[in-house]
C-alpha positions in Angstrom: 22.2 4.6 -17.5 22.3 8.8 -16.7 25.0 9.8 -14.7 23.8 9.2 -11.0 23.0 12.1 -8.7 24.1 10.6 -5.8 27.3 11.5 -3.6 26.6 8.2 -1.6 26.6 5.5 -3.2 25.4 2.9 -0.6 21.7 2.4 -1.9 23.0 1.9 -5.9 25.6 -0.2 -5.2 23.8 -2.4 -3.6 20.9 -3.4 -6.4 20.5 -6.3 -8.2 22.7 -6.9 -11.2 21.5 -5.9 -14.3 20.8 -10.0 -15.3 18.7 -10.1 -12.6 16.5 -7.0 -12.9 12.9 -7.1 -14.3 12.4 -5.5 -18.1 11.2 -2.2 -17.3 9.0 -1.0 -20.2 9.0 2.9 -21.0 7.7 2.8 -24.4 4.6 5.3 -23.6 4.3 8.7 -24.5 3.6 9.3 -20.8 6.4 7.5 -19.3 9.1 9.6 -21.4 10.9 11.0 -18.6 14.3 13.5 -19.5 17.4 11.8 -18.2 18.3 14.2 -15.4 14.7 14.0 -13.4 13.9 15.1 -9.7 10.6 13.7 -9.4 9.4 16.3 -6.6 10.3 19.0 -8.2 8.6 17.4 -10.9 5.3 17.1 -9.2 5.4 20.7 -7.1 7.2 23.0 -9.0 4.9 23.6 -11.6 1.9 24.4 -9.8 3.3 27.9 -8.7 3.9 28.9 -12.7 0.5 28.1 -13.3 -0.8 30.1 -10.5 -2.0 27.7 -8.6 -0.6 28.4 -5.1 -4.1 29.6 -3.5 -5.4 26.3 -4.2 -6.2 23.6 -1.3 -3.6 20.7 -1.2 -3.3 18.7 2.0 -6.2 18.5 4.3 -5.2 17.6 8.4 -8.0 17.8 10.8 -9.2 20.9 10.2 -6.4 22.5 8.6 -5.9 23.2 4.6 -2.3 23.2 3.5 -2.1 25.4 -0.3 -0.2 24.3 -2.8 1.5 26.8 -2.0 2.0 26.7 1.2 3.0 23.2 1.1 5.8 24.2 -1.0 7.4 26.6 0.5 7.5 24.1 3.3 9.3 21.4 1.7 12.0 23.7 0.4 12.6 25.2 3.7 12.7 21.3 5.4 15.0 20.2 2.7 17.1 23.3 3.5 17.1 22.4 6.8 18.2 18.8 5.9 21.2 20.1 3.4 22.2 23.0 5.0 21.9 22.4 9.0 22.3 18.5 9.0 24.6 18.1 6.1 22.7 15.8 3.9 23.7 14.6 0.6 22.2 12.5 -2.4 22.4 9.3 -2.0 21.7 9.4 2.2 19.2 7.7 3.5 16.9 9.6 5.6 14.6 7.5 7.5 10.9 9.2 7.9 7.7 7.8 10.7 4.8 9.2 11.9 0.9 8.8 11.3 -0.8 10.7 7.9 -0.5 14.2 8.3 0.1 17.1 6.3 3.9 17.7 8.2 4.7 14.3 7.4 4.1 14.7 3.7 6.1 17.6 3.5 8.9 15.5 5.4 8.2 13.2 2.4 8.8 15.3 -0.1 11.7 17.4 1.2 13.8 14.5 1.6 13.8 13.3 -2.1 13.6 16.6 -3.5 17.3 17.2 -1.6 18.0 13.8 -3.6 18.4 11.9 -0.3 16.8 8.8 -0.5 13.6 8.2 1.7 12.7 5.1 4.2 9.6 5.7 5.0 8.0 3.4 7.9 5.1 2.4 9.1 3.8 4.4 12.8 3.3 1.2 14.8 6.1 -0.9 14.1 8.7 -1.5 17.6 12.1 -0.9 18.5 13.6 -4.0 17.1 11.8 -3.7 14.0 13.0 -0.2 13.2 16.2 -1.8 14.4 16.2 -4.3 11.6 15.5 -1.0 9.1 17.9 0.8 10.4 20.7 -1.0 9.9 20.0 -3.3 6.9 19.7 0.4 5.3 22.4 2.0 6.9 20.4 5.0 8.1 22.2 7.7 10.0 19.3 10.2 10.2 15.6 10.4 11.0 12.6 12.9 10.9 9.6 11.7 13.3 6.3 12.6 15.1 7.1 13.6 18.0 4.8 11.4 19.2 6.1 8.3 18.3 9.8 9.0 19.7 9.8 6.3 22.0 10.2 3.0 20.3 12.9 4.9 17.9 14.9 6.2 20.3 15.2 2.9 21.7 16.2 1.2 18.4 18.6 4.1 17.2 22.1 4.2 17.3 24.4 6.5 19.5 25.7 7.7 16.1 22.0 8.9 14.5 20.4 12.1 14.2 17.0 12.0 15.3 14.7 15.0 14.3 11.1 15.7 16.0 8.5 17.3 14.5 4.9 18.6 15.4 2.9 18.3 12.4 3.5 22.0 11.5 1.0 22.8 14.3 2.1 25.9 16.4 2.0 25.4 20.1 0.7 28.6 22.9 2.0 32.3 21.5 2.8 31.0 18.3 5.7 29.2 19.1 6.6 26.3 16.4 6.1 22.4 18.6 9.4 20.7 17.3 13.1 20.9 16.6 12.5 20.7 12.5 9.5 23.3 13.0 12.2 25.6 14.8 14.5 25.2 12.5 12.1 25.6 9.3 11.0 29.1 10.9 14.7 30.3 10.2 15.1 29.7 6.4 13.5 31.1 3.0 11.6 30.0 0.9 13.1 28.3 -2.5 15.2 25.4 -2.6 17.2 24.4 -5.8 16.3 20.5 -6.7 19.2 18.0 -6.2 20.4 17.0 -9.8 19.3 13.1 -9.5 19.0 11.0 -12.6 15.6 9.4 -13.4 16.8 6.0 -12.8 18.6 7.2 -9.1 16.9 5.4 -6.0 14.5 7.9 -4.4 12.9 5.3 -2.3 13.5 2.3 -0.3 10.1 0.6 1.1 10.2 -2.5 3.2 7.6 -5.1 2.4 4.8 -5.1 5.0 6.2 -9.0 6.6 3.2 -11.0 5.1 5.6 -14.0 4.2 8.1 -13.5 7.1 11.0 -11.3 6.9 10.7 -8.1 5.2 12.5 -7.0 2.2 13.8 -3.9 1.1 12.3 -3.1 -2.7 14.1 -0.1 -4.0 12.1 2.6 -6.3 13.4 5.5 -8.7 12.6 8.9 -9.3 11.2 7.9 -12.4 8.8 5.4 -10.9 7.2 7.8 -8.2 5.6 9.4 -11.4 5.2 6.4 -13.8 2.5 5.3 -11.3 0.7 8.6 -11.2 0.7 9.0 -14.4 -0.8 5.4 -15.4 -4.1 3.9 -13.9 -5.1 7.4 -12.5 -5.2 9.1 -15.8 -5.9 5.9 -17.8 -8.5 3.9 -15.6 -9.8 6.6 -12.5 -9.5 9.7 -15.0 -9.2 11.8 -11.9 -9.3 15.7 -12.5 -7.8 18.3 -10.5 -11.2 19.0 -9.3 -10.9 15.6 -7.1 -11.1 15.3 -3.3 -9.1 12.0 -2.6 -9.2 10.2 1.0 -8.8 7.2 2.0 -7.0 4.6 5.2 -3.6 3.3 4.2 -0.7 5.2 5.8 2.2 7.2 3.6 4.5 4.4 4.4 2.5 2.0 2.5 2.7 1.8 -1.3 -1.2 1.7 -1.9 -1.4 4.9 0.8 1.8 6.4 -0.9 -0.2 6.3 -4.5 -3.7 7.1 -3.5 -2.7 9.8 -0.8 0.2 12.1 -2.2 1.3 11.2 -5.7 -2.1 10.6 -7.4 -3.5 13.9 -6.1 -0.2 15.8 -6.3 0.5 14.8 -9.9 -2.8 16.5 -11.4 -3.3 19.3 -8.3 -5.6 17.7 -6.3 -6.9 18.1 -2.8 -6.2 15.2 -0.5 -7.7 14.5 3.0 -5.0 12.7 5.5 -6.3 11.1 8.7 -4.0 10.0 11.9 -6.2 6.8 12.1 -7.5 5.7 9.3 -10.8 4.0 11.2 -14.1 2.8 9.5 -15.5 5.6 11.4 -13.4 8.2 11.1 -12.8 7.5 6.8 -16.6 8.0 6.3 -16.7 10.8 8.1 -13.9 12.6 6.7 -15.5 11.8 3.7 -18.9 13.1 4.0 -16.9 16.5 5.6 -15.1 16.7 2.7 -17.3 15.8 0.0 -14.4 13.8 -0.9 -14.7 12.0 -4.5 -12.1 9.1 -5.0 -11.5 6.9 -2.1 -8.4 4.2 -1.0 -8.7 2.0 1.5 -8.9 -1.8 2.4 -12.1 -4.6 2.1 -11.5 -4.6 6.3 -12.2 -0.6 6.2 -15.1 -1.2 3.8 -16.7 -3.8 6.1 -16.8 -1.7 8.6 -18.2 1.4 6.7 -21.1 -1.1 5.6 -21.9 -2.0 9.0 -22.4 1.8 10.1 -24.4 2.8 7.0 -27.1 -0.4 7.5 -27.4 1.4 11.3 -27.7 4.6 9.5 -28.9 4.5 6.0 -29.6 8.3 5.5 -25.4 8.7 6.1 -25.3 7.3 2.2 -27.3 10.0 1.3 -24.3 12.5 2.1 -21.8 10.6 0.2 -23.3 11.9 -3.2 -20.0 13.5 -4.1 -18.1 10.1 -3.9 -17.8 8.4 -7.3 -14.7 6.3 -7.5 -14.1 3.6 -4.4 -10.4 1.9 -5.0 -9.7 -1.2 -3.1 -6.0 -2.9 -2.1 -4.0 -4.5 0.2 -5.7 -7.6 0.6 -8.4 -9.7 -1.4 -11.5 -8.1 -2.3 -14.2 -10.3 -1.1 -17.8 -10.8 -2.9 -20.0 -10.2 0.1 -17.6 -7.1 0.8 -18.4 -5.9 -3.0 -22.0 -6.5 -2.8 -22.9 -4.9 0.7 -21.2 -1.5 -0.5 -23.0 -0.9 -3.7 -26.3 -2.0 -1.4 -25.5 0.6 0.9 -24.2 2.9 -1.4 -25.2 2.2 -5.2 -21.6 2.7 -5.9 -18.8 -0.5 -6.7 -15.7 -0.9 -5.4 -13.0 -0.9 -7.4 -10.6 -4.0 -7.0 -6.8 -3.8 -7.7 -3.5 -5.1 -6.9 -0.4 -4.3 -6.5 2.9 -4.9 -4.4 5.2 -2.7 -2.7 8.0 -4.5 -4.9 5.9 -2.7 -8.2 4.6 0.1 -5.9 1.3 0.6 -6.9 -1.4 -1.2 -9.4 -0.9 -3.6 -11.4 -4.1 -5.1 -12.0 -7.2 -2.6 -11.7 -10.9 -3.4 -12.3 -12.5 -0.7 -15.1 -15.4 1.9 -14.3 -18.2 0.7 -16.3 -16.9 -3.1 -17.1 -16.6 -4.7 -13.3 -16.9 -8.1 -13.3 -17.5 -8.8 -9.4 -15.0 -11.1 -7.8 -12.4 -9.9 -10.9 -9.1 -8.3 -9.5 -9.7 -6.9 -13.7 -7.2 -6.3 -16.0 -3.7 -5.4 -16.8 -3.2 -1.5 -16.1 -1.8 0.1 -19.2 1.6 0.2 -19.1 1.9 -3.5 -17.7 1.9 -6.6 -18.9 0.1 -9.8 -17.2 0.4 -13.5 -17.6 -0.5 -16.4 -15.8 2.4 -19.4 -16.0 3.2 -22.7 -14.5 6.3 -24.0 -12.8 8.5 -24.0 -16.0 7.2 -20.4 -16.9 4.9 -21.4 -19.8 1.6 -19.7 -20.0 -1.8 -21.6 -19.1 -4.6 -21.7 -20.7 -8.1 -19.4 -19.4 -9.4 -21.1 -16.8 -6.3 -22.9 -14.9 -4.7 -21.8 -12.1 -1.0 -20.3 -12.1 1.6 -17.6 -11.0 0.5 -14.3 -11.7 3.6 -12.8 -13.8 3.9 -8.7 -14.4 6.2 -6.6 -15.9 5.8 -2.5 -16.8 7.1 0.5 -15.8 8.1 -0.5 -12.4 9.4 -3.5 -11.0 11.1 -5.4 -8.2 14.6 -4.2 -6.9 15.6 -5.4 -3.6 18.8 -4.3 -2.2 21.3 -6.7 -1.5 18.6 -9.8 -1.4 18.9 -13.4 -2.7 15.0 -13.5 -3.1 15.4 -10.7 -5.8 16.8 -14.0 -8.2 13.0 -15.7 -6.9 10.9 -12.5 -7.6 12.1 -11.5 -11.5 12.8 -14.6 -13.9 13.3 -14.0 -17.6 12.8 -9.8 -16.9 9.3 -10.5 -15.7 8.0 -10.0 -12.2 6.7 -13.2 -10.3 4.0 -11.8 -7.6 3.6 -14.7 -5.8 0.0 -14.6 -6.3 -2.1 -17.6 -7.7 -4.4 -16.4 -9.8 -6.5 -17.7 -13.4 -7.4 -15.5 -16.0 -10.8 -16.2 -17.9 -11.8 -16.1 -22.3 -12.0 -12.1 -21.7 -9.3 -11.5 -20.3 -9.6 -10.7 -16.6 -7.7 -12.1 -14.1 -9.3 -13.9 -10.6 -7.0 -14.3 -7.8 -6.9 -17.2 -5.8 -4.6 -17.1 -3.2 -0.6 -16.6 -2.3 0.8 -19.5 -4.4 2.7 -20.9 -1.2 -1.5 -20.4 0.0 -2.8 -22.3 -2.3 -4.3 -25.8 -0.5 -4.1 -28.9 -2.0 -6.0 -31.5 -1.0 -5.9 -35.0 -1.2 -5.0 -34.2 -5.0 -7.9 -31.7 -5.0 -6.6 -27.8 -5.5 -8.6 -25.1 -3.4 -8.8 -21.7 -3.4 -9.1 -20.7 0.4 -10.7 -16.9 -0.9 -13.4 -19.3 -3.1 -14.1 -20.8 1.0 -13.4 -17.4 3.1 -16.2 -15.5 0.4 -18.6 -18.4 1.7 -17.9 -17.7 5.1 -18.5 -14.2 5.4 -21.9 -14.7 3.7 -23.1 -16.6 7.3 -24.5 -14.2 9.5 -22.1 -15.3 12.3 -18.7 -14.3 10.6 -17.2 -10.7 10.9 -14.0 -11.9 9.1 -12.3 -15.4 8.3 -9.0 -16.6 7.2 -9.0 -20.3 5.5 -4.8 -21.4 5.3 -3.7 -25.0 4.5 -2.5 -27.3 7.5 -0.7 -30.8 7.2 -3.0 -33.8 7.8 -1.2 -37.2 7.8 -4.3 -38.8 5.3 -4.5 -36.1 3.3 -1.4 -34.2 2.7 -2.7 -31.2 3.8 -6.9 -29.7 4.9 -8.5 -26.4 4.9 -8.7 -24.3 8.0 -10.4 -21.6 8.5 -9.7 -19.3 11.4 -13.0 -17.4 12.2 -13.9 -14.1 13.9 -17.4 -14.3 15.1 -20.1 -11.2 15.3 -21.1 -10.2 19.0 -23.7 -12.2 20.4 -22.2 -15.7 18.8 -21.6 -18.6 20.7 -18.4 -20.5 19.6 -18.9 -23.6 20.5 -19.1 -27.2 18.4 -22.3 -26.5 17.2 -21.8 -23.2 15.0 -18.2 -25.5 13.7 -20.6 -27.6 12.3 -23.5 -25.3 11.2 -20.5 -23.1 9.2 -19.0 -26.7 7.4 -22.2 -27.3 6.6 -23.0 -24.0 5.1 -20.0 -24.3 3.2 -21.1 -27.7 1.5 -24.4 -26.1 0.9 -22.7 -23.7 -1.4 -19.6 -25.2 -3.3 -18.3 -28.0 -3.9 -18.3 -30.3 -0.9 -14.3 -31.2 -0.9 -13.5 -27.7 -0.2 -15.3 -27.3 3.3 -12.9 -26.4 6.2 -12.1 -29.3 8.1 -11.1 -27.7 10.9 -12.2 -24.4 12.6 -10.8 -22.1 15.0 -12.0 -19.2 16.7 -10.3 -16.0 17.4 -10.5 -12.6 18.9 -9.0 -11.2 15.8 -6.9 -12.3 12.7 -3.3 -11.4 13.2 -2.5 -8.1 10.5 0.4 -6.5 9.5 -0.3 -2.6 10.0 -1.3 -2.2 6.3 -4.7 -4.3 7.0 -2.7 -7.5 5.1 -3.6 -11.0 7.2 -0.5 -12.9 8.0 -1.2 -16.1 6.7 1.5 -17.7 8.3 1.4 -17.1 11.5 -1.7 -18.9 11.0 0.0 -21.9 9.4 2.4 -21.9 12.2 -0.6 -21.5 14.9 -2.4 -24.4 13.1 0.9 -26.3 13.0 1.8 -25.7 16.6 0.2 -29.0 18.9 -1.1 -27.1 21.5 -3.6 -25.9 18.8 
């Protein structure tokens, strides 16, 4: 371990022991990282020596941010941060506001003064940023002015809370917020903190699917491990790319797609407030974008407004990569976009605990309703209860390991998520005679049945191929005969009546394509499936609903 950069020790002191950290594996060429590594300066720095400052970096509304303007901008916020605010490595500096090209230079600045970075997600409350706030010891904040409020309230007395205005200049020229003020003061150039490659640079809280979120910790090293893997290896992006896509900065898939992947290889990226249906196909038709990020819910959506107005494909001819995350990729979902757009999407997954990718369907060799294969630079299996692989074709925990890897901070779960240096995902999944893997479901997801095992994707993937479903959820709820049923909770299209009769007509469907025992034995309509803000259904608060007896 390289002598560590940090003058605060709170964050390292409080990882895992080393017995129950995940085998990290550095053995590329491409993962050879020097010792002493700050990875901002890392990603920016160069561009300027290769004269690349006049080049277009972030894109907000209709504003272009140059490489080099963007920075000159973090070096003057991360003066800001060490010089007016008195931050030191090892701080941790807690960022929120909505995608926009200020909030990605607040990104930056704060790692590359070697604080580490808590980045949150726009919409969560007081007492969630509460719970952040003190399970990581923050004493400092940068946020959208904007989205004050609900901070304000969950701060301490004793934290230092720092607005900003997206860069944007208010009447006569006069910068919106306190950091823009400040910013307007200092010079250009910044000296990078002296951080180790294996200092935290990162703390991200998980997203809440399974309950309480957890606090995964990430190094320098690993903020360019992931740009330089399934980008280069799998997308073969170019600095000639225009990415866009939904997921905010404070989610890992967003984090990847939207400011490291671009950033690593000088690339353009297009950053949207609201990452809407709408909104993402425009901004990508604006743009000519060419790689896109965003969720199957997102991709529904942009179906649905291309079968209303099919000639809006025609100006997506400069999109050639579609990247899909957060949640399962369903078949109908896969099928309607490459109707509507002759392109596939590209399935993947990945957890905030790895940060980005770790299984990525190919360009070329998609196998619809495949998450694909291993990304180079991990290793998959599939095991059963006493961690012995299974043969193709059966059902098991998905098991990574690679160049990330999961490091919560001060956490009993950490000794649940790695066993024997390998990462356990949580995910059920089978992996077939060639090698790609097919996700099932969360493992605690997984419903069994009167001895029978169903997937409840294999039953949602039915679902949304009946013209009354928008979207679906299918969780397992205890039955006293048979341990526990299928139940789907359904969002119908406009103009459906929910009533007894379309319960029936949908179980029926259901037997009419698989296997009869997996039909949904009990239905329930809603207004909406309950999300965290990444676009990631929370299964159980569905198993509690379902579980409840008023239901």
């Amino acid at each position: 371990m390289e002598r560590s950069g940090h003058l605060d020790s709170f964050t390292r002191d409080r990882l895992p022991p080393p017995a129950q950290r995940p085998d990290f594996l550095l053995d590329r060429p491409e993962l050879a990282y020097p010792p002493r590594l700050n990875a901002i300066a890392a990603l920016l720095d160069g561009w300027r020596e290769r004269g690349w400052d006049d080049r277009p970096c972030l894109i907000g509304g209709e504003e272009v941010w140059s490489y080099g303007r963007v920075r000159d901008t973090v070096d003057r916020v991360a003066r800001v941060l060490t010089e007016d605010y008195g931050v030191v490595p090892g701080n941790r500096v807690l960022l929120r506001g909505p995608n926009t090209p200020m909030l990605a230079v607040c990104w930056l600045a704060v790692i590359k003064a070697g604080a580490v970075l808590v980045p949150t997600m726009p919409l969560l409350r007081a007492p969630e940023l509460a719970d952040i706030l003190s399970r990581a010891s923050i004493t400092m904040a940068l946020c959208d002015q904007r989205y004050l409020d609900d901070l304000e309230e969950a701060a301490p007395p004793s934290m230092r809370l720092v607005g900003f205005q997206d860069g944007r200049l208010q009447g006569g020229g006069v910068p919106g917020g306190e950091l823009e003020h400040r910013i307007a003061t200092k010079p250009t150039g910044f000296t990078p903190a002296d951080t180790a490659n294996d200092d935290v640079a990162l703390i991200a809280f998980t997203s809440g699917t399974t309950g309480t979120p957890k606090a995964a910790a990430h190094l320098h090293r690993h903020l360019l491990a992931i740009a330089d893997l399934s980008p280069r290896s799998i997308l073969r992006t170019s600095a000639d790319d225009v990415f866009c896509g939904s997921p905010t900065l404070a989610f890992a898939y967003g984090l990847g797609g939207l400011l490291l992947f671009p950033l690593r290889i000088g690339a353009s990226v297009v950053l949207l407030e609201r990452g809407t249906h709408d909104r993402l196909l425009d901004a990508a038709i604006r743009h000519r974008a060419t790689v896109m990020f965003t969720v199957p819910t997102v991709y529904r959506g942009m179906i649905a407004h291309l079968e209303q107005e099919p000639a809006l494909a025609d100006r997506l001819s400069a999109l050639r990569l579609c990247v899909s995350a957060g949640e399962p990729l369903p078949l109908p979902t896969f099928e309607g976009w490459r109707a509507a757009t002759g392109l596939e999407i590209l399935d993947s997954l990945g957890t905030t605990e790895l940060l980005n990718a770790v299984l990525h369907a190919v360009p070329g060799d998609v196998r619809p309703g495949s998450t694909g294969k291993p990304v180079p630079g991990y290793e998959a299996m599939v095991v059963d209860d006493q961690f012995q692989p299974v043969p193709p074709g059966q059902v098991g925990r998905l098991a990574v390991r690679g160049a990330t890897g999961c490091l919560y901070l001060d956490d009993p779960r950490q000794e649940a998520y790695v066993q024997q240096g390998w990462n356990l995902t949580g995910d059920a999944f089978h992996v077939d005679e060639d090698g790609f893997f097919w996700y099932h479901a969360r493992t605690d997801d997984l419903i069994v049945s009167a001895g029978y095992k169903i997937s409840g994707l294999e039953v949602e993937n039915i679902l949304l191929g009946h013209e009354a479903v928008q979207e679906c959820a299918v969780v397992a709820v205890p039955d006293p005969v048979r341990g526990t049923i299928p139940k789907a909770f359904v969002v119908i299209r406009d103009g459906m009546r929910p009533d007894d009769g379309l319960i029936e007509h949908l179980q029926s469907y259901v037997k009419e394509h698989i296997a009869p025992y997996k039909y949904p034995r009990a239905v329930e309509f809603l207004d909406a499936l309950p999300r965290t803000e990444t676009g990631k259904v929370q299964r159980f608060k569905l198993r509690k609903r379902a579980s409840e007896p008023e239901s």
